[in-house]
N, C-alpha and C positions, 0 to 999 in steps of 0.2 A: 504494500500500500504506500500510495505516496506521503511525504509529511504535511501534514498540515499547515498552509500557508493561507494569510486573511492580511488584507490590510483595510487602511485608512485613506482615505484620499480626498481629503476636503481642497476645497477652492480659497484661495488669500483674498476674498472679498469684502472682509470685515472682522467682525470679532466673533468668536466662537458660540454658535447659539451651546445652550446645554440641551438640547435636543442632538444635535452634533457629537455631545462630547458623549451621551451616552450610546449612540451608534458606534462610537471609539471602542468604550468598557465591553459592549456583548461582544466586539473581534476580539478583543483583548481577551477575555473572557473565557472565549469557546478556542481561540490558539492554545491558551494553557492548560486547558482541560486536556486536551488531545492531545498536550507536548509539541506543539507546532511554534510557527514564528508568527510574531505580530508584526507587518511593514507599517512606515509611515508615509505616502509620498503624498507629494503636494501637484494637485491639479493645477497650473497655472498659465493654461491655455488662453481663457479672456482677458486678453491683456486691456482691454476696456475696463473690465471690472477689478482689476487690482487694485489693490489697497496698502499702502507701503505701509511694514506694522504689522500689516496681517500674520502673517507665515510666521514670525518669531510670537506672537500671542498664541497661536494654536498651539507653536511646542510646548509654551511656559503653561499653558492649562492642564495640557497632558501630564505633563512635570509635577505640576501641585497634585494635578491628583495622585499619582502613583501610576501611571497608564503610560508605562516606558517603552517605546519600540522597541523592536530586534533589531530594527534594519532599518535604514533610511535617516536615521537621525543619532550623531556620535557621542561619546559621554561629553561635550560640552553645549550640547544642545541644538548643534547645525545641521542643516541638511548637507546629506553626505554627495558629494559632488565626481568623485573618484571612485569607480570601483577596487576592492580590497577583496581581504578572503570574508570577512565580516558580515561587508554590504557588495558583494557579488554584482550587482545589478542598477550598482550608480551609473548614471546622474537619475535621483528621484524626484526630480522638479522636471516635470512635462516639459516646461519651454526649454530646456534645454535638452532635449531628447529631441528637439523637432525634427534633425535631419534624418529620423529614422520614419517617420509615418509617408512620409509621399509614394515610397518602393509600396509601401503598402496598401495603399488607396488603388495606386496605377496596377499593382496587380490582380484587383478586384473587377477595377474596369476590362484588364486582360483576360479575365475568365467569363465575361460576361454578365457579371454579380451588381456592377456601379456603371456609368459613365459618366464623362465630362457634360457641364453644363452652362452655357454662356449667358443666359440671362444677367443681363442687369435689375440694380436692385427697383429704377425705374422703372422698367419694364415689367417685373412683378407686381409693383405697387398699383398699377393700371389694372392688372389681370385680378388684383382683388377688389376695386372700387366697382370693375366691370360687374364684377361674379353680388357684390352687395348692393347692386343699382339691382339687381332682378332679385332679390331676395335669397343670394344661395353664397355659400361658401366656399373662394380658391383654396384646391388642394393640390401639388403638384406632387400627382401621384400617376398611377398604373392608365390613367385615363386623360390626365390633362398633359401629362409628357407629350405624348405623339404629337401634338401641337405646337411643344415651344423648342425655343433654338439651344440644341444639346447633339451629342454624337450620336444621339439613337436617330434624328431625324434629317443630318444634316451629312453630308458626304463626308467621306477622310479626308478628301485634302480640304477642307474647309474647314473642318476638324483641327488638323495637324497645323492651318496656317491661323487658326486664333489662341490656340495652346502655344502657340510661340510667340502671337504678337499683341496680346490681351494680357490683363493680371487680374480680370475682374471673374473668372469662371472658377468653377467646385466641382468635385467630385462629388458626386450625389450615389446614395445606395438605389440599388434597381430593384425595389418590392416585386415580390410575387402577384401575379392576378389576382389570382383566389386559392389562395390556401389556406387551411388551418391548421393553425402553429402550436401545437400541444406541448406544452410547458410543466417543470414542475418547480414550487417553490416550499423551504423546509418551514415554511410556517400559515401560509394560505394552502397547501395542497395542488393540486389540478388546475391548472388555467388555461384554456383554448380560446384563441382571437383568428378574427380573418385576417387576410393580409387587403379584403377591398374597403380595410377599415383607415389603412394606413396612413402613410405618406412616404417620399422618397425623401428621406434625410439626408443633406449635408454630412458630409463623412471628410473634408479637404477644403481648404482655401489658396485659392495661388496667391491670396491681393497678402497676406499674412505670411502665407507658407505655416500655416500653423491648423491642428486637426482639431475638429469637433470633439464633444466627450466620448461622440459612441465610440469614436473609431481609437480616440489616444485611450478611450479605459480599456476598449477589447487587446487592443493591441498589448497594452503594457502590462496588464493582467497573466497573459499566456507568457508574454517574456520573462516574466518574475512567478512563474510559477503557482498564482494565485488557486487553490482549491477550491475553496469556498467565497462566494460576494456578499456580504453582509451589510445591507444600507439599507436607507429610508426610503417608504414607502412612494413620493415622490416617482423615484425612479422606476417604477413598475409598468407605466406604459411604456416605456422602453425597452423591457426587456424582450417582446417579438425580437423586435430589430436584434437586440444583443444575440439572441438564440440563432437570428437566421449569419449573422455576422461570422459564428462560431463555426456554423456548416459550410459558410460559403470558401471559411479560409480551410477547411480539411482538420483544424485545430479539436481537443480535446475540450469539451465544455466544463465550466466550475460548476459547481452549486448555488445554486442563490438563497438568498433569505432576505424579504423584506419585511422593515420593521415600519410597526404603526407609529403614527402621531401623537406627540406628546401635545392634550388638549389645554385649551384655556382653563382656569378653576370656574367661570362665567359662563354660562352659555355654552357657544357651540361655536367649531372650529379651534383651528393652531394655535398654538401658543406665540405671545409674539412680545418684543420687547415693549408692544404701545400697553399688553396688559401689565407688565410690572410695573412700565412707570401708574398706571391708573390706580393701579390696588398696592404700590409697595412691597415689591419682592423684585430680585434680580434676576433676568433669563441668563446670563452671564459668568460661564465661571471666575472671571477675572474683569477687574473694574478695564473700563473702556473708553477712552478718548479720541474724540474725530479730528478732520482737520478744520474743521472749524471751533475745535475745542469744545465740544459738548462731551461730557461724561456720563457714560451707562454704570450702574452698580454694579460690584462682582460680588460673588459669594466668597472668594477670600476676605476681600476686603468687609463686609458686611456683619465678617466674624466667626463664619462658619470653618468645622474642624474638614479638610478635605478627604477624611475617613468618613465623617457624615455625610457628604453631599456624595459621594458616590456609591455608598449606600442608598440614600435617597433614591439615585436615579436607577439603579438596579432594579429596583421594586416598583418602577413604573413601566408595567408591560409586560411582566415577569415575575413570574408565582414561585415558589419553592416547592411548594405541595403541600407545607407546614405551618406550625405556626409561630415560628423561629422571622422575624422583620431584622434584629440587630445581627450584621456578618462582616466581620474583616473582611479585608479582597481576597485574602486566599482561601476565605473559607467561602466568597462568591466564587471561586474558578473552582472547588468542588461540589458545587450543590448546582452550577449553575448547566441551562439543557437548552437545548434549541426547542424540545415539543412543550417547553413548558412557557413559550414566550408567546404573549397574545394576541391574538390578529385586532382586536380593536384596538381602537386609539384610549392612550391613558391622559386622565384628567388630573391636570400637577394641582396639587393641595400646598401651598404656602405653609401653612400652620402644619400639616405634617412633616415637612422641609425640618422647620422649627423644633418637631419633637425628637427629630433622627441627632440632632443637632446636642439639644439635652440629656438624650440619653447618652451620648458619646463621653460631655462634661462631665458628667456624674462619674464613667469609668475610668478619666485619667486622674492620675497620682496626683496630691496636693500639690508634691513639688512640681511636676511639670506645669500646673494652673498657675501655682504661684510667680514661678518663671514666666508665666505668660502673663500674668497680672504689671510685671514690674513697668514692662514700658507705658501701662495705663495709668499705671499712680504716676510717673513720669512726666507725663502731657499736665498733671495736675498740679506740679511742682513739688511730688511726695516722695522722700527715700524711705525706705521701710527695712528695719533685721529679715532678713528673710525668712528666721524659723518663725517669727511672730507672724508673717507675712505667709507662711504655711496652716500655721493654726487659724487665724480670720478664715483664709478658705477653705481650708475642712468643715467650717461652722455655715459658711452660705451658700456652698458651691450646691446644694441641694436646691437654692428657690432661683438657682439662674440658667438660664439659654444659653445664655455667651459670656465671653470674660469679661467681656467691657460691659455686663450688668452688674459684674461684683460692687463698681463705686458708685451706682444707683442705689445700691440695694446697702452698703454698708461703709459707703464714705465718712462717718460721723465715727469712726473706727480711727481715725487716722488725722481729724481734726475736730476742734470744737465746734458746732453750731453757730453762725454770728447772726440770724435772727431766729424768730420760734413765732413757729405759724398760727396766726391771729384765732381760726375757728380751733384749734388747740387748747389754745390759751383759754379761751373764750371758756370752752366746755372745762378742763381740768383743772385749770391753775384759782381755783378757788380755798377761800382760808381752810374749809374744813377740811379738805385736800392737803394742804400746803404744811399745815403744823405736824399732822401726822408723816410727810413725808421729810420735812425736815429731821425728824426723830428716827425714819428710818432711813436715812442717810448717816447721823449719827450711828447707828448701830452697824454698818456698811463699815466705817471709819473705824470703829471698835473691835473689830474682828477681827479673831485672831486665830480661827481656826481651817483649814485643808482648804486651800488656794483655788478649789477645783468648782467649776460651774455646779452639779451636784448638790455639792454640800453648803454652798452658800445658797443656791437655790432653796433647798429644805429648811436651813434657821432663818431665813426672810420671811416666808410661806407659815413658819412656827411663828415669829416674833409679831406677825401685822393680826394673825386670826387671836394670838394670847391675847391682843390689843383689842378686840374688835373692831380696825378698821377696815373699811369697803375696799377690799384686794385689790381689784381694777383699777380704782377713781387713783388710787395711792402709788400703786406702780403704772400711771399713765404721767401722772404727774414727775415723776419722777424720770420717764424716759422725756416726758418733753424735756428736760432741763439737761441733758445727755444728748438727746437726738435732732432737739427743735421743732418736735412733733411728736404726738400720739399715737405714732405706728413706727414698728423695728424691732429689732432684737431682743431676746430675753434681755430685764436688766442684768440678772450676775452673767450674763454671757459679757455684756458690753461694757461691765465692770470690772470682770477679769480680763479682757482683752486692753481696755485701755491701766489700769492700775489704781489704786490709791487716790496717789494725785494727783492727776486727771481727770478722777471722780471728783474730789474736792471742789477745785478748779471749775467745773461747770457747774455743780451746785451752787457755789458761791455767786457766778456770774447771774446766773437764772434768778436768783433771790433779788441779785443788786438789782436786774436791767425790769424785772418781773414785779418786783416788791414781795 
């Protein structure tokens, strides 16, 4: 059997949808199952549509995620330009491959399969105003060729003398009349299409000298050994053509697999960057900058761990069978199947994004949060001990999403409060309140026994009910004067974490600024 070979081959058009990056993860995915190689090559045929920027963002997403080629991209992150023992089958950037598709087009028209076509693009654009003035639509197919100016209806030497003295004519594939092109794909099953559905596709440009997708993907595909095709749905009306492509060159056909659409959380249809900016979530694994300087959100940047987000994208479209949702990548490249990936289209959930996200937090090491905390305190002007700086987030990393919630959720940890929130005040900071909590800040200050949240917890909780005062009213009062509001952390949490005096210190403040 042969080894399993898949790749990647996106377009440097822009910045990488996450629809994109998870048609990456199932190659990626299903090569390592099988022990095969994952390629990276970069289609960059439309040189219209390029995007300078592009092609180095695609690697660096791949990168964050953990989604590492075999081939096509070296450990410093470049596309490999030179063939090696490595990468066998450099140059992986199309446009530089160009001088290989012409032999190949010209020898389709040699067998009969394509011919040359001299239409101008004038002269099309007639033939469809024509065809929409009578209500019907130009096709330049198996029926409207015999009519226009190409090799099939025009002599050879009229032929041979505009192929030399023209740049404007293509190689066009030569569809079959009527045949039915029986297909198969590893995830929709059976598909049968006419060929009098078709069209005759562009397969060459002389004005470029540069090939269409069918012809540079069929092409590059069989020279690199490609197995299996695994890409988005998109591409599925194409794949007759691809199939008759395969026959007509005598070549070995791969496998295909097309994947569904990643849908709006809204409604109906794709997913697209206008819904994140609308609803607040990024389509983007990596923040994005245009040349007019507009920025798209990334899910790096945004906070997320990229062990979550490609979890995330895993489980859209694709079932385990189980009821197991949390999987390292290598525990996705063994549980992960082709018959268990869904022919509909998945509908991306924001807020589940968000939960893949918190459960990943919750299972990294304090230290490693803490590590990832420092640059946040940082931005805030805060150096912190690091073991103090370990114990805070063993205490909150439970009520947080992302790291950069920690100093929402317990920045009063690391400085004083310099106002305290008026409906606060309002509700708690009342004398019957105040004298009792003044007394149990005294006894805060008096204490002499086990350092430990617990145990100070337990003779607080003894000392206010000996008293009978109102639990609540007492330790609210007491955390506004600590937190600058009525919501937060246990007090002996936020009394062991900050000290003594520190406790002092904002009691004292709160009486002065509060009376």
């Amino acid at each position: 059997m042969k080894k399993t070979r898949v790749r990647f081959a996106p377009s440097p058009t822009g910045p990488l949808h996450m629809g994109g990056v998870r048609t990456a993860l199932y190659n990626y995915l299903y090569a390592k199952q099988n022990g095969g190689d994952f390629i990276l090559r970069i289609e960059d045929t439309d040189s219209n549509r390029f995007v300078p920027g592009a092609e180095q963002y695609i690697i660096e997403s791949l990168r964050w995620c953990g989604i590492i080629p075999d081939e096509g991209v070296d450990a410093d992150g470049k596309v490999v330009e030179v063939p090696s023992e490595k990468h066998p089958h450099a140059p992986y950037r199309q446009s530089q491959r160009r001088g290989i598709y012409r032999k190949y087009a010209e020898q389709l028209v040699e067998a009969g399969y394509a011919y040359y076509a001299f239409d101008s693009a004038e002269e099309l654009a007639a033939k469809r105003a024509e065809a929409e003035a009578s209500g019907q639509t130009f096709i330049y197919n198996y029926e409207s060729r015999t009519a226009l100016r190409n090799s099939l209806t025009l002599s050879p030497e009229e032929t041979a003398r505009l192929i030399a003295e023209t740049s404007d004519w293509t190689v066009r594939f030569k569809m079959p009349e009527d045949e039915v092109v029986e297909m198969d794909d590893m995830i929709r099953g059976h598909i049968e299409v006419n060929t009098r559905t078709l069209d005759d596709k562009v397969l060459w440009k002389r004005a470029d000298e540069l090939p269409t997708y069918h012809l540079a993907n069929i092409v590059d595909d069989h020279l690199m050994e490609i197995t299996e095709v695994i890409r988005g749905e998109e591409w599925l009306p194409s794949l007759p053509l691809h199939y008759l492509l395969y026959r007509a060159f005598g070549w070995e056909r791969p496998r295909f697999a097309h994947l569904s659409l990643l849908l709006k959380p809204v409604g109906n249809g794709k997913l697209s960057k206008r819904d994140g900016d609308k609803l607040g979530f990024p389509v983007f694994p990596l923040q994005w900058t245009n040349a007019e300087g507009e920025s798209s959100r990334g899910y790096r940047e945004d906070g997320y761990f990229p062990e979550a987000f490609v979890n995330m994208l895993a489980m859209l479209g694709w079932n385990p069978g189980t009821e197991q949702e949390i999987f390292s990548l290598d525990e996705l490249v063994q549980a992960f199947s082709m018959d268990k990936v869904q022919k509909a289209g998945a509908k991306f959930n924001p807020e589940k994004a968000k939960w893949f996200n918190k459960e990943y937090l919750r299972m990294k090491s304090d230290e490693e949060l803490a590590g990832l905390f420092v640059p946040v305190l940082a931005s805030h002007g805060i150096s912190d001990d690091f073991g103090h700086l370990c114990k805070v987030v063993r205490l909150i990393k439970e009520r947080a999403t992302f790291v950069a919630d920690f100093w929402d959720i317990a920045w009063y940890l690391f400085k004083a409060p310099e106002e305290y929130a008026e409906k606060d005040v309002n509700k708690f900071w009342k004398p019957e309140n105040v004298e009792p909590a003044m007394k149990v800040a005294d006894f805060i200050l008096a204490y002499d026994g086990e350092w430990k949240r617990e145990a100070l917890e337990g003779k607080l909780e003894e000392f206010i009910r000996s008293n009978e005062w109102p639990m609540g009213k007492v330790m609210n009062c007491i955390r506004l004067a600590l937190t600058g509001s009525g919501s937060g952390l246990g007090i002996a949490d936020v009394v062991i974490l900050i000290g003594k005096d520190e406790f002092k210190a904002r009691i004292d403040r709160a009486a002065a600024v509060l009376g």
